[in-house]
VEXKEVEX-843416 format. One line per field, with one value per residue (C-alpha): x, y, z; residue in three letters; residue number from 1. Coordinates in steps of 0.2 Angstrom, whole numbers, plus 2048, in hexadecimal, padded with zeros to 3 digits. Layout:
residues N
east (X, ...)
north (Y, ...)
up (Z, ...)
residu (ALA, ...)
num (NUM, ...)
//
This chain:
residues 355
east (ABE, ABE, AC4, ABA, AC4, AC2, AAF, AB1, AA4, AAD, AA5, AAC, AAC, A9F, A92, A9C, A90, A8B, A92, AA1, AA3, AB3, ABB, AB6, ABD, AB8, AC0, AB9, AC9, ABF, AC8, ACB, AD4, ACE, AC2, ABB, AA9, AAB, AB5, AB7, AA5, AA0, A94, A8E, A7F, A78, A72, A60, A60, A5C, A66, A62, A6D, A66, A6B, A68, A70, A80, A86, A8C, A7E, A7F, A94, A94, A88, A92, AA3, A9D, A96, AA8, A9E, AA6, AAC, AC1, AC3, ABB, AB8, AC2, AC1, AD2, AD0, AC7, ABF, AAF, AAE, AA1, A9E, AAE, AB9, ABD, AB6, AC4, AD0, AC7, ACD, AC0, ABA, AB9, AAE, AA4, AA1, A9A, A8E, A7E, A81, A83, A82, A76, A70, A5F, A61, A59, A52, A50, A4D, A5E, A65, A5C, A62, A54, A56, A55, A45, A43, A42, A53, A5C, A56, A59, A6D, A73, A6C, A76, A86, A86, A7C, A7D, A6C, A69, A5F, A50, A50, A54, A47, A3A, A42, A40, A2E, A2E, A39, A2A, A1D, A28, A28, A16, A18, A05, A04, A18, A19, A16, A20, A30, A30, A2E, A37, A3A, A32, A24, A22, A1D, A26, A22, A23, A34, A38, A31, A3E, A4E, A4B, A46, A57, A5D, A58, A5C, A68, A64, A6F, A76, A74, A69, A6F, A60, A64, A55, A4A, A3A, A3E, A35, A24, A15, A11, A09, A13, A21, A17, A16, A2A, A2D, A22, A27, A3C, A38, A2E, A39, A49, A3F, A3E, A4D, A57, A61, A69, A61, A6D, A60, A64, A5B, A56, A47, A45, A32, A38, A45, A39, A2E, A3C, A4D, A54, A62, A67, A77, A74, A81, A87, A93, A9B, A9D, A93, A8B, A7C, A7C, A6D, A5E, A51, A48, A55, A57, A45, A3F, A4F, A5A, A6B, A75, A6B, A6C, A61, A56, A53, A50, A44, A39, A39, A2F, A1C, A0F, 9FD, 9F9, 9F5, 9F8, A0B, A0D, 9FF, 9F1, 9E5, 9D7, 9E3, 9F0, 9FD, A10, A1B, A26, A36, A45, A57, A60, A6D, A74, A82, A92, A9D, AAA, AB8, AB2, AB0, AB1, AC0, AB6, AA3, A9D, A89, A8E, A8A, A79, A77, A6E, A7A, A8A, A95, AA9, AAF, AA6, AAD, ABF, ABF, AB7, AAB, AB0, AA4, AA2, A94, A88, A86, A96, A8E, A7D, A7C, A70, A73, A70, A87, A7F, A7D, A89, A8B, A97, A90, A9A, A89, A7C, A68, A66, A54, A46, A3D, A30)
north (5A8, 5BB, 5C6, 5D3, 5E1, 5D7, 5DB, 5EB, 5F6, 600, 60B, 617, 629, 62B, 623, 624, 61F, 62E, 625, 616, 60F, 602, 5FA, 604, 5FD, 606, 5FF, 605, 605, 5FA, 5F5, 5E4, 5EC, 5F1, 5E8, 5EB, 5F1, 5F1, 5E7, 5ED, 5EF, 5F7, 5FD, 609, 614, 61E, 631, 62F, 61D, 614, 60B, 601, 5FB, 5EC, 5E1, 5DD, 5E9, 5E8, 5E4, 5F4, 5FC, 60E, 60C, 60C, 61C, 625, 620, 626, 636, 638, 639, 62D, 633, 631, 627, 61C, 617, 61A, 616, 60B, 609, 60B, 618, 623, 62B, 637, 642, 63D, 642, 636, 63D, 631, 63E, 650, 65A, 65A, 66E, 666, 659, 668, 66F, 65D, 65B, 662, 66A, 65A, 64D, 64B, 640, 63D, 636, 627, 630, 644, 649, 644, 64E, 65C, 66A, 66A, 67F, 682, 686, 67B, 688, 68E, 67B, 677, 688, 687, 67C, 68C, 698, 68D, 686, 693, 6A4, 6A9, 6B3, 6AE, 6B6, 6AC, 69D, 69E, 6A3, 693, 688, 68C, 687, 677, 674, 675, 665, 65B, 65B, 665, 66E, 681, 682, 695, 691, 67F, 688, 690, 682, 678, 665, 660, 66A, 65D, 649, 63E, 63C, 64F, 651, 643, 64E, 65E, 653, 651, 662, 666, 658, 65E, 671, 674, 667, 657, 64C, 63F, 63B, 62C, 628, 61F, 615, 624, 61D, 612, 61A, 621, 616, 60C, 61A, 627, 61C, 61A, 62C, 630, 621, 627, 63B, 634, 62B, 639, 648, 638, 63A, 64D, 653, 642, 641, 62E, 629, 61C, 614, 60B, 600, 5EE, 5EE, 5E4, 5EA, 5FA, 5F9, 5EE, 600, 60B, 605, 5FE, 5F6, 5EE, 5E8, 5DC, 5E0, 5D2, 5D4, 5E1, 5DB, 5DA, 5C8, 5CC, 5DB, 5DA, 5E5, 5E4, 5DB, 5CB, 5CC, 5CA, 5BD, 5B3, 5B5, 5AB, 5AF, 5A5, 5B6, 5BF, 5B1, 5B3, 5C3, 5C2, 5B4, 5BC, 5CB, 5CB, 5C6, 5CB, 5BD, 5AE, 5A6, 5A8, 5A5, 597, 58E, 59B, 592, 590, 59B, 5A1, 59B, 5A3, 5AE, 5A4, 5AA, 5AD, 59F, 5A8, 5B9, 5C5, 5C0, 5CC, 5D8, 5D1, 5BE, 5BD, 5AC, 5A6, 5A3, 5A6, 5B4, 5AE, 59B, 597, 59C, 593, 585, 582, 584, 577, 574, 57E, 58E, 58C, 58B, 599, 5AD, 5A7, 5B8, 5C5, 5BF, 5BF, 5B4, 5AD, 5A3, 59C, 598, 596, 5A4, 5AF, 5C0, 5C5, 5D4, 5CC, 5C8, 5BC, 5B7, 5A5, 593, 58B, 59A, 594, 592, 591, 59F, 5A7, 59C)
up (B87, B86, B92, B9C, B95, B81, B84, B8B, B80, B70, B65, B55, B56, B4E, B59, B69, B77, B82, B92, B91, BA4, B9F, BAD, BB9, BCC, BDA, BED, BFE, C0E, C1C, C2C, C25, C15, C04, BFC, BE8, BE8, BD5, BCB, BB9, BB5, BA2, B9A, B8D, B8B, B7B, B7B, B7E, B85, B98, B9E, BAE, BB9, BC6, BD4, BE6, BF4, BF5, BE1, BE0, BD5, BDD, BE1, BCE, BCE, BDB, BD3, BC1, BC9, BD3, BE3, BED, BFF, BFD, C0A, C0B, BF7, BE9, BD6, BD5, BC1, BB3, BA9, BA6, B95, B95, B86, B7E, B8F, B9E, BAE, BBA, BB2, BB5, BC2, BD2, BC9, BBA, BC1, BC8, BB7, BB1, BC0, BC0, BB0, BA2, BAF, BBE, BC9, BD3, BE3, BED, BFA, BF9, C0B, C0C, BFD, BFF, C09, C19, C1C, C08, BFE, BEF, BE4, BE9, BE9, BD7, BD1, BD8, BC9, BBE, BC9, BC7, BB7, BAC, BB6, BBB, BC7, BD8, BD2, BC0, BC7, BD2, BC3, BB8, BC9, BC6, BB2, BB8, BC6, BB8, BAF, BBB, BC1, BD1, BD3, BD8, BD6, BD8, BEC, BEC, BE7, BF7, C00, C0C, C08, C19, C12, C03, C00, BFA, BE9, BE9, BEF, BE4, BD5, BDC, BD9, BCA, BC6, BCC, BC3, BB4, BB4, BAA, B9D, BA1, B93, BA1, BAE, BBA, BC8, BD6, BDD, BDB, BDE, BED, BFB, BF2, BEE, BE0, BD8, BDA, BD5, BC4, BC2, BC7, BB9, BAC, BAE, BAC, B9D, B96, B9A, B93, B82, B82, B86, B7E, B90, B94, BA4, BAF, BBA, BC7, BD0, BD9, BCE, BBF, BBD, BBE, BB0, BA3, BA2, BA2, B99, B89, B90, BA1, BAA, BB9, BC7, BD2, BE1, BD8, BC7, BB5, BB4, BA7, B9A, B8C, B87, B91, B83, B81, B94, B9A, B8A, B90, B9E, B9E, BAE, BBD, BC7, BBB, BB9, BCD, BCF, BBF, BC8, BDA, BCE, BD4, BC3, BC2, BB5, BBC, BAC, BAC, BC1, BC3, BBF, BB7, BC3, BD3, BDE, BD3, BDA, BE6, BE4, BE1, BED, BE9, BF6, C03, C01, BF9, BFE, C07, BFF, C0C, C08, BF4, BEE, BE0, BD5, BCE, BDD, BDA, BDB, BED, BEA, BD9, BD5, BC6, BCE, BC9, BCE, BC2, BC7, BDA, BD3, BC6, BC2, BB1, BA7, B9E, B8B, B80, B82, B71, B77, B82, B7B, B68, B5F, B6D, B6C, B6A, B71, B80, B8F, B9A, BAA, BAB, BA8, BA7, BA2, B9F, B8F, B8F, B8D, B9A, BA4)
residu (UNK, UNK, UNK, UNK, UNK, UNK, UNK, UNK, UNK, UNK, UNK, UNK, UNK, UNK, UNK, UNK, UNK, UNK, UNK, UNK, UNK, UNK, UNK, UNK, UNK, UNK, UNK, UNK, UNK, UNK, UNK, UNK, UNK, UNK, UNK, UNK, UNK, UNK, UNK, UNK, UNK, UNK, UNK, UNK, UNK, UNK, UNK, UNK, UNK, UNK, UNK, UNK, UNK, UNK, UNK, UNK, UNK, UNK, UNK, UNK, UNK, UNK, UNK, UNK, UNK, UNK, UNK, UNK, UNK, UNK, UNK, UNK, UNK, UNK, UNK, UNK, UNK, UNK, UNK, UNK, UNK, UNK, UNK, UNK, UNK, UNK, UNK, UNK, UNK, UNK, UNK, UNK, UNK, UNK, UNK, UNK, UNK, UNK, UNK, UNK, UNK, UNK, UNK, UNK, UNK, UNK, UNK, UNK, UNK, UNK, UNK, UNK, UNK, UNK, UNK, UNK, UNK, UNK, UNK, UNK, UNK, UNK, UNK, UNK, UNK, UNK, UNK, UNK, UNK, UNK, UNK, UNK, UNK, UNK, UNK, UNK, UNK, UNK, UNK, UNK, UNK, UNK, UNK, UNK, UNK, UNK, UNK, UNK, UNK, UNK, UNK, UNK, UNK, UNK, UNK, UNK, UNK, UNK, UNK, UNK, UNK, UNK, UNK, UNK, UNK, UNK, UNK, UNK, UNK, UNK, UNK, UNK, UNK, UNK, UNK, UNK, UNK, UNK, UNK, UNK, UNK, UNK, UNK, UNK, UNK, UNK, UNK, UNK, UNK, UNK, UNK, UNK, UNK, UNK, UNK, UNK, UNK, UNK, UNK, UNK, UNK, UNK, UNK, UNK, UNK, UNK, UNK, UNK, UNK, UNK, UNK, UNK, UNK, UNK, UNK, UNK, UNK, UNK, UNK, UNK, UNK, UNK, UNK, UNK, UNK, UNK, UNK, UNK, UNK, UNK, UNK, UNK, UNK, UNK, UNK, UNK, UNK, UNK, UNK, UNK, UNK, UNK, UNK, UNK, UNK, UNK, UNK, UNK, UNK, UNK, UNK, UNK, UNK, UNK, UNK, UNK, UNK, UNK, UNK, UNK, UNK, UNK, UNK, UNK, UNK, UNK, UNK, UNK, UNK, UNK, UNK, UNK, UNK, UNK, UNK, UNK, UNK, UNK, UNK, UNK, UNK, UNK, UNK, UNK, UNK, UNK, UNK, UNK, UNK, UNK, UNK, UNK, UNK, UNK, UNK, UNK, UNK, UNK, UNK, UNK, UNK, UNK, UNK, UNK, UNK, UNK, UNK, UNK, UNK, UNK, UNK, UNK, UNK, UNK, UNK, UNK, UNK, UNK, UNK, UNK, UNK, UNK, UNK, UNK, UNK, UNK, UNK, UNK, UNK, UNK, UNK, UNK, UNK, UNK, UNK, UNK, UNK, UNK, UNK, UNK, UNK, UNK, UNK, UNK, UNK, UNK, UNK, UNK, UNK, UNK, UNK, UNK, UNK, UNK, UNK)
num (1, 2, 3, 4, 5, 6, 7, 8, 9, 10, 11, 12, 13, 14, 15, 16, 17, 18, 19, 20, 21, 22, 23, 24, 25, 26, 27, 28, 29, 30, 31, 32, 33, 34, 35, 36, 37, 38, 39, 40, 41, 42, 43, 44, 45, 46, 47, 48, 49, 50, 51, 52, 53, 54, 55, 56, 57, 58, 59, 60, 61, 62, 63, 64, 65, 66, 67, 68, 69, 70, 71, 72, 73, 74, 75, 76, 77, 78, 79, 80, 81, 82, 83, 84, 85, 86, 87, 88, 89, 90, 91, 92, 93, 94, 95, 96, 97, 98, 99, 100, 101, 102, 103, 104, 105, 106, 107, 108, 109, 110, 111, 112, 113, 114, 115, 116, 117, 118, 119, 120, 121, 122, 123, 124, 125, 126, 127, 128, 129, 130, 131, 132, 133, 134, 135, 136, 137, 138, 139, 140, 141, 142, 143, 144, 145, 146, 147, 148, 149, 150, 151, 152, 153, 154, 155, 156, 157, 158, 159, 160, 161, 162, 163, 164, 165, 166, 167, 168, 169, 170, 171, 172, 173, 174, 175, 176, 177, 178, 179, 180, 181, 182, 183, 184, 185, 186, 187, 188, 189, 190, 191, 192, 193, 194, 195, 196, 197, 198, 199, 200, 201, 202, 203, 204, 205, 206, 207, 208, 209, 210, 211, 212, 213, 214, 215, 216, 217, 218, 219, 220, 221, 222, 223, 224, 225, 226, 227, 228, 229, 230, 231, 232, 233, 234, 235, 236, 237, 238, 239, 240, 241, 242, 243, 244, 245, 246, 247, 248, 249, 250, 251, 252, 253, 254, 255, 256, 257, 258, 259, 260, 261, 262, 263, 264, 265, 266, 267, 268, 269, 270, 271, 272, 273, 274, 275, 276, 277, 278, 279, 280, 281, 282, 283, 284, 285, 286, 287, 288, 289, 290, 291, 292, 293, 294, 295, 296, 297, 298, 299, 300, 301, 302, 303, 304, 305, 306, 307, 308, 309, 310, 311, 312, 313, 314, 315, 316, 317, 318, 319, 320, 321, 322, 323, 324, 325, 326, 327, 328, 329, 330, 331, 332, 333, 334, 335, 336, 337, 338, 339, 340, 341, 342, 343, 344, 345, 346, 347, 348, 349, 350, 351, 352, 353, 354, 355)
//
């Protein structure tokens, strides 16, 4: 079998992925001991490209946002191994002004929910206008007048009066629309999004989806997006990596994942996904079927299993997968005429298409 660190992704210099995440470990101090939120997860993602990352809570999706980002609180959580090459340098390795220099300017990042990220005593205008006064040198005045352009982007009506606004003063979806404003002042290389549609309404959830993916085609900035939301990454990403209990178990375009699944994690979650057409849930005359649940529940970071983490819920499980870790390789292995593309951390993966 290959190892995890044999399939780690690679690439020449001369089509160097924008964003290499090999390895990467990330440990959290508890009171019972250290435990591994992240055990040497990787992935790449090309300039331009989306990128979504998926699982239930608790699989580690934004620990691996937060660790990329260096944005974990020291204690409790620390990045313990790894690295994250971004543009050619590794960010582990940057001094924390270094870091400084990279955030907000070639990297940023839209958080989950903005009444919490945004500073409640501050106008708007003046939060997404900061990244123009640290990184590029404006003055207060001109990053006020580019918060205005940057408003106008995003969708954000009459934004000569929203700029001096105060996030209380805004919805949802509006305040949504200021973070990534901010998130996109200075003209990011990469844009990682951390549930950013969670807490608005279907249709604003459209709107925030389609104004990321358009302003990803104009500017040719990698969105990282993470998310518990397969829907959500079958309109907006090329690729996705399906996180479970802390580690890789499915890594595909979203194209060879959705036709045919292999890992019976990602099969779950893709049938616990609502369909309109009662010709592929039901009869077209009758109800269509339930919605089919995933059995149990993540297991605890303190309580990981020997082997497989997703075998106590899996209706596949065998022996084997109780007594040992399966490791990441590509699928093709596994299944014959598989995508090689594609990987796998399954002993028994479905080898079947899609129902």
């Amino acid at each position: 079998m290959v190892s995890d660190a044999a399939v780690a992704p690679t690439a020449d210099a001369a089509s160097a992925p924008l964003l290499t995440v090999d390895e990467l470990t990330t440990r959290f101090r508890t009171a019972g001991g250290e435990v591994t939120a992240l055990d040497r997860v990787s992935f790449t993602l090309k300039e331009g490209a989306a990128l979504g990352l998926v699982g239930e809570s608790g699989s580690g999706k934004s620990v691996t946002a937060l660790s990329i980002a260096r944005l974990l609180r020291d204690p409790p959580g620390r990045t313990t191994g790894g690295r994250v090459i971004f543009e050619g340098r590794d960010l582990l390795r940057l001094s924390e002004s270094e870091m400084c220099d990279v955030r907000g300017d070639r990297l940023s990042m839209i958080f989950q929910e903005p009444m919490t990220s945004l500073n409640p005593v501050a106008r708007v205008g003046d939060q997404v206008g900061e990244p123009l006064v640290l990184h590029r040198g404006l003055s207060r005045k001109e990053a006020r007048a580019r918060a205005v352009l940057l408003f106008k982007k995003v969708g954000i009506a009459d934004p000569e009066r929203r700029v001096l606004a105060y996030p209380h003063e805004l919805s949802g979806g509006m305040r949504q629309r200021v973070m990534i404003a901010m998130a996109i002042a200075c003209g990011p290389r990469l844009i990682i999004a951390d549930e950013p549609t969670t807490a608005l309404d279907v249709t604003i959830q459209a709107q925030i989806l389609a104004l990321l993916s358009e302003l990803r085609e104009e500017t040719r900035s990698a969105l990282l997006l993470i998310t518990h939301d397969l829907g959500v990454v079958a309109e907006t990403c090329d690729e996705v990596v399906v996180l479970y209990a802390g580690q890789v178990v499915e890594q595909a375009s979203v194209r060879t994942l959705f036709a045919a699944p292999r890992h019976p994690y990602t099969v779950g979650l893709l049938r616990s996904i609502p369909a309109f057409d009662p010709q592929a849930t039901g009869e077209p005359d009758g109800p269509p079927k339930r919605l089919v649940e995933i059995p149990g529940v993540v297991p605890r970071l303190s309580e990981l299993p020997i082997g497989c983490r997703f075998a106590a819920r899996c209706d596949r499980a065998r022996d084997r997968c109780r007594a040992e870790l399966p490791p990441l390789v590509p699928a093709s292995q596994l299944v014959p005429g598989d995508d090689p593309a594609r990987l796998v951390r399954c002993f028994f993966p479905v080898a079947e298409a899609r129902s």
